[in-house]
N, CA, C and O atoms as CSV, one atom per row, in Angstrom:
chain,resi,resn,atom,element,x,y,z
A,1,UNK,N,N,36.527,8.988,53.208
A,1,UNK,CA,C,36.391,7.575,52.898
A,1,UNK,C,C,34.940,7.280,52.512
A,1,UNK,O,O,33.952,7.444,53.228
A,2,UNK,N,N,34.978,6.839,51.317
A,2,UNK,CA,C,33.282,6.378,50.788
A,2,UNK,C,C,32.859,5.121,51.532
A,2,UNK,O,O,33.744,4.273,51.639
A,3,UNK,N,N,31.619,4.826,52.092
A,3,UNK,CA,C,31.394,3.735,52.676
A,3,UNK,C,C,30.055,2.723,51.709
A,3,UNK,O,O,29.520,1.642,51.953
A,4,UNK,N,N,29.943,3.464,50.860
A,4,UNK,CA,C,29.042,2.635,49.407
A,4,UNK,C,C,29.731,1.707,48.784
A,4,UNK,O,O,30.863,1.316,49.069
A,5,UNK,N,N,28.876,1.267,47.722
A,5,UNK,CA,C,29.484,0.588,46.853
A,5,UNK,C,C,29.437,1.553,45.695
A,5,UNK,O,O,28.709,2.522,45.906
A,6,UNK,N,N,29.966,1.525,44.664
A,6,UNK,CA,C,30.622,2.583,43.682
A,6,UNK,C,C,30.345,1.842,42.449
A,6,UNK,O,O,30.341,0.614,42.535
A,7,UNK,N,N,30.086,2.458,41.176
A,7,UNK,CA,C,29.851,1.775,40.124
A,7,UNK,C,C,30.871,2.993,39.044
A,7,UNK,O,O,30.683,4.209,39.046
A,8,UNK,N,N,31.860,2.308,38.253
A,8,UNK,CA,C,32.356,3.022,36.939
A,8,UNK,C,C,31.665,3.375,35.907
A,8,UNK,O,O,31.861,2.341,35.269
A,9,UNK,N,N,30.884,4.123,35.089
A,9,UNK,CA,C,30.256,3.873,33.908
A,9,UNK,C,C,31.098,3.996,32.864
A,9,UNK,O,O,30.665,3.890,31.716
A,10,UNK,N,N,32.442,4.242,33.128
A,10,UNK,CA,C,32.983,4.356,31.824
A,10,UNK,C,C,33.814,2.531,31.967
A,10,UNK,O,O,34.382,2.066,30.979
A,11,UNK,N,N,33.770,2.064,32.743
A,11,UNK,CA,C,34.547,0.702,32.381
A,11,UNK,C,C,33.678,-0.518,33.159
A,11,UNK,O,O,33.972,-1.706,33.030
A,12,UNK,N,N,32.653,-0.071,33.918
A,12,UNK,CA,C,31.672,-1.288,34.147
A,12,UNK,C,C,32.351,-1.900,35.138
A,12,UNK,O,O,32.079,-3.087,35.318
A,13,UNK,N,N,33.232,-1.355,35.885
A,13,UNK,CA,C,33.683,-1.966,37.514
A,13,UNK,C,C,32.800,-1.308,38.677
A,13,UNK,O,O,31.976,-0.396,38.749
A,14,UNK,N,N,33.339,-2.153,39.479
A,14,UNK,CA,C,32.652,-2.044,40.942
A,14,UNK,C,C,33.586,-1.216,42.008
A,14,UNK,O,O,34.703,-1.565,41.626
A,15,UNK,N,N,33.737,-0.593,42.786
A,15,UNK,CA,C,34.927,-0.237,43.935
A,15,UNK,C,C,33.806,0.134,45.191
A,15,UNK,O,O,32.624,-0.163,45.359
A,16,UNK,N,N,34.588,0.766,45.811
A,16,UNK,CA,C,34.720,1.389,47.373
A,16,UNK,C,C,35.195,2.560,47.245
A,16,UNK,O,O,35.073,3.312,48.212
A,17,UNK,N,N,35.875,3.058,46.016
A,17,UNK,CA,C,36.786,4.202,45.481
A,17,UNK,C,C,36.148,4.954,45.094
A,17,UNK,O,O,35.422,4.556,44.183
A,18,UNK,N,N,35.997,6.458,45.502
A,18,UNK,CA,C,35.621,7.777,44.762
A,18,UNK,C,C,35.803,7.776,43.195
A,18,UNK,O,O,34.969,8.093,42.346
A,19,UNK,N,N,37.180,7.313,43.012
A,19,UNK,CA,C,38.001,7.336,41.680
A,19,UNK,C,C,38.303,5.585,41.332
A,19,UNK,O,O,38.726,4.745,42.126
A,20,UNK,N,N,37.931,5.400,39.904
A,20,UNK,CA,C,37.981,4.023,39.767
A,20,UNK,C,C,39.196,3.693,39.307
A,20,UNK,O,O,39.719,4.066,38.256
A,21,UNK,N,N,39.785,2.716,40.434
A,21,UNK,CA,C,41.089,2.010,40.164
A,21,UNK,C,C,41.403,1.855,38.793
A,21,UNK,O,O,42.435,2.392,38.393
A,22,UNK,N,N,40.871,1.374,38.196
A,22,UNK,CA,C,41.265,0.938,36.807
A,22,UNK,C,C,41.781,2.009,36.232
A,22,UNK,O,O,42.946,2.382,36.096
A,23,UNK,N,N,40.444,2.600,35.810
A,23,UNK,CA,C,40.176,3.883,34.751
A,23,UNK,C,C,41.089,5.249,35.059
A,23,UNK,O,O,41.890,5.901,34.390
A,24,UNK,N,N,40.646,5.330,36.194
A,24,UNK,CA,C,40.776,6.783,36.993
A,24,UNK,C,C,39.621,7.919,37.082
A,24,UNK,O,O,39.624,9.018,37.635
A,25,UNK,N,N,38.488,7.138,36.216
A,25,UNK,CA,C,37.319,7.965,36.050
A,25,UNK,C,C,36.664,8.348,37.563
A,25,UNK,O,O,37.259,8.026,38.590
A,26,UNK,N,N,35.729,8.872,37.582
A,26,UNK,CA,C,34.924,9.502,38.587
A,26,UNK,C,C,34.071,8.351,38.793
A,26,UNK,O,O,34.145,7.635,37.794
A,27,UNK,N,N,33.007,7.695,39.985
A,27,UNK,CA,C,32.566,6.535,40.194
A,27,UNK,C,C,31.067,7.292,40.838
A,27,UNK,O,O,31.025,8.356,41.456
A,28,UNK,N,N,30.294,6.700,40.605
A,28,UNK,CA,C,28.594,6.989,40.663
A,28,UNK,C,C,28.281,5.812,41.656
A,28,UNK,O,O,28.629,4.643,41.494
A,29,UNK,N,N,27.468,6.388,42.853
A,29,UNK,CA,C,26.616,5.192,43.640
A,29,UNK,C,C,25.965,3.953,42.818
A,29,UNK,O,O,25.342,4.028,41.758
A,30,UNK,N,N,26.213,3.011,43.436
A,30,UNK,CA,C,25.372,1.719,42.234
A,30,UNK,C,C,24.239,1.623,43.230
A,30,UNK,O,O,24.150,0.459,43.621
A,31,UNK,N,N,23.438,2.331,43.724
A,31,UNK,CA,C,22.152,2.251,43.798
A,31,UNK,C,C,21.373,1.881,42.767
A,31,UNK,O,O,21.601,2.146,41.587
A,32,UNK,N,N,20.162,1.076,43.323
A,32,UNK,CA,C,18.954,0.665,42.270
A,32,UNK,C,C,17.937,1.997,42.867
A,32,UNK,O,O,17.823,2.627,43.918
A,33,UNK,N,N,17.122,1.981,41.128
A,33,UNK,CA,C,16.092,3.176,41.234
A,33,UNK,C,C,14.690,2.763,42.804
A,33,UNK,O,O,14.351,1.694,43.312
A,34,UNK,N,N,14.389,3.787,42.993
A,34,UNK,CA,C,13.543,4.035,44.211
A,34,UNK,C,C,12.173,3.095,43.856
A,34,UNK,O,O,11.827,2.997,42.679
A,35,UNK,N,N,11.588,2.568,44.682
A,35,UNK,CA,C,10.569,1.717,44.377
A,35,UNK,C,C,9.088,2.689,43.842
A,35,UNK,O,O,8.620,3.503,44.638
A,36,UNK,N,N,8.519,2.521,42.608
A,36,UNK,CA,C,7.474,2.741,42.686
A,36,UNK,C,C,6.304,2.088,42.253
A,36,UNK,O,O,6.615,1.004,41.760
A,37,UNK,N,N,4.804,2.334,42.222
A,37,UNK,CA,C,3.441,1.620,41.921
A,37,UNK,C,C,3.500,1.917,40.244
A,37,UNK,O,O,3.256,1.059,39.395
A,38,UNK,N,N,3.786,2.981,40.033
A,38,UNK,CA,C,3.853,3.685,38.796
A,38,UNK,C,C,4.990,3.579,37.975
A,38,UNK,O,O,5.485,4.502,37.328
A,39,UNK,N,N,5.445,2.238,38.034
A,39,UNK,CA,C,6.670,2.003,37.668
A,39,UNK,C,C,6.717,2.028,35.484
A,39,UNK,O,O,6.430,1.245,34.579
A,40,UNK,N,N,7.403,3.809,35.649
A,40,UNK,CA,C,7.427,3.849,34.021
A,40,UNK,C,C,8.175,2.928,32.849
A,40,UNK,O,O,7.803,2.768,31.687
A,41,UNK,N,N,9.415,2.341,33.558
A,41,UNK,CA,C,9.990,1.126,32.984
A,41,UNK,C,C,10.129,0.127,33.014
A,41,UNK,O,O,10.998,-0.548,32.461
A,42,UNK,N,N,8.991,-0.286,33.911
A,42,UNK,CA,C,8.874,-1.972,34.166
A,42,UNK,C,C,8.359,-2.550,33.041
A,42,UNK,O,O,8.749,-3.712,33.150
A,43,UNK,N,N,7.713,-2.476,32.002
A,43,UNK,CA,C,7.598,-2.761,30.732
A,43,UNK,C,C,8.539,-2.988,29.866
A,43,UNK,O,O,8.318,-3.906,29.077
A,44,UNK,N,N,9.665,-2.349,29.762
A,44,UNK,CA,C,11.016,-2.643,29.089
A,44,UNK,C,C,11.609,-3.713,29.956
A,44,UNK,O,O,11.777,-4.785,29.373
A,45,UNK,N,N,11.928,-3.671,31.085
A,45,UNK,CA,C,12.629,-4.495,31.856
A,45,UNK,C,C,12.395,-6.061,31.951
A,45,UNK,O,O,13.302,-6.881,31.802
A,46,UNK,N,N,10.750,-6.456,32.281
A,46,UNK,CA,C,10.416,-7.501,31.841
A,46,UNK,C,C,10.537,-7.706,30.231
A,46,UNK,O,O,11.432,-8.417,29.773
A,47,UNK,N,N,9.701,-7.124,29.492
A,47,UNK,CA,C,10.374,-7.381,27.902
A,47,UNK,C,C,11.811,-7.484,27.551
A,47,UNK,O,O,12.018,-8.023,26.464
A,48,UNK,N,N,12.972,-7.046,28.293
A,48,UNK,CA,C,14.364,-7.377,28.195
A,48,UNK,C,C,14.944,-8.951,28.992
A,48,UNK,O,O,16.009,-9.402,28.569
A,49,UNK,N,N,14.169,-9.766,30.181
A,49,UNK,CA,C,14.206,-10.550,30.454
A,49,UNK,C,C,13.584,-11.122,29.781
A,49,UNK,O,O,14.368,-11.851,29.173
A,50,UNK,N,N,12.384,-11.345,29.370
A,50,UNK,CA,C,11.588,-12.302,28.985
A,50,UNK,C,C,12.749,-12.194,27.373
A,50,UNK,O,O,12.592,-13.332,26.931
A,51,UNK,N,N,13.615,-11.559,26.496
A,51,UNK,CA,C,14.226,-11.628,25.530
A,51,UNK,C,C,15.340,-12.948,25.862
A,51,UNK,O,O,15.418,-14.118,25.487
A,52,UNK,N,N,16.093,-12.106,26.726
A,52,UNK,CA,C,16.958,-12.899,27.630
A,52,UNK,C,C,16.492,-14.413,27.831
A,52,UNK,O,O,17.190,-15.339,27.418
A,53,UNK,N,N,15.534,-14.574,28.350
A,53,UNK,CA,C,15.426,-15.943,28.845
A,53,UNK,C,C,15.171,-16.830,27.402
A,53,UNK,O,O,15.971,-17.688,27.027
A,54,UNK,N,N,13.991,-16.499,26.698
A,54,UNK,CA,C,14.138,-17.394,25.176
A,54,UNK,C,C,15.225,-17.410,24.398
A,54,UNK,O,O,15.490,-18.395,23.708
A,55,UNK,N,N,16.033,-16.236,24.423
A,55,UNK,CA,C,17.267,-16.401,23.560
A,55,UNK,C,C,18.445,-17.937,24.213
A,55,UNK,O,O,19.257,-18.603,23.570
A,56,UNK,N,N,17.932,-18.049,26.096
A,56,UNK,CA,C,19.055,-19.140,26.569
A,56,UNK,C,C,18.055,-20.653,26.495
A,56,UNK,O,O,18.541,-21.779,26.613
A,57,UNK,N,N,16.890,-20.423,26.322
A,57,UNK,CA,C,15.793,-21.255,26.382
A,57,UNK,C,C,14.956,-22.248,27.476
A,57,UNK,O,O,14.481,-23.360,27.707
A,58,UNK,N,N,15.176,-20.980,27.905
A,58,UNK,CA,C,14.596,-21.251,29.595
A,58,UNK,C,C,13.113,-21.027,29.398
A,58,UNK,O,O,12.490,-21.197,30.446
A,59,UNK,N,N,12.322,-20.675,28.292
A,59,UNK,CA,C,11.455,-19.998,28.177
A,59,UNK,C,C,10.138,-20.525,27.168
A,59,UNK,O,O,9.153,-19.804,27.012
């Protein structure tokens, strides 16, 4: 019994399931990446919000 939360990448659901209900695909931990100082993609990430937010015009 998995006691995580589970992420599909082939259909973008969520489970509790080894195997994703939907699909039947194989299911990957939905962990977020490990914290670091040296963070190599925090530059994209804010530049993908800050896109995000002017495109709804919050910004």
């Amino acid at each position: 019994m998995v006691k995580h939360i589970m992420f599909c990448d082939a259909c973008k659901k969520y489970t509790m399931q080894s195997r994703c209900p939907v699909c039947g695909k194989k299911t990957v931990e939905a962990k977020p990446p490990k914290f670091s100082i040296q963070d190599r993609y925090g530059k994209y990430r804010r530049e993908a919000k800050r896109k995000m937010l002017m495109e709804a015009g919050l910004l």
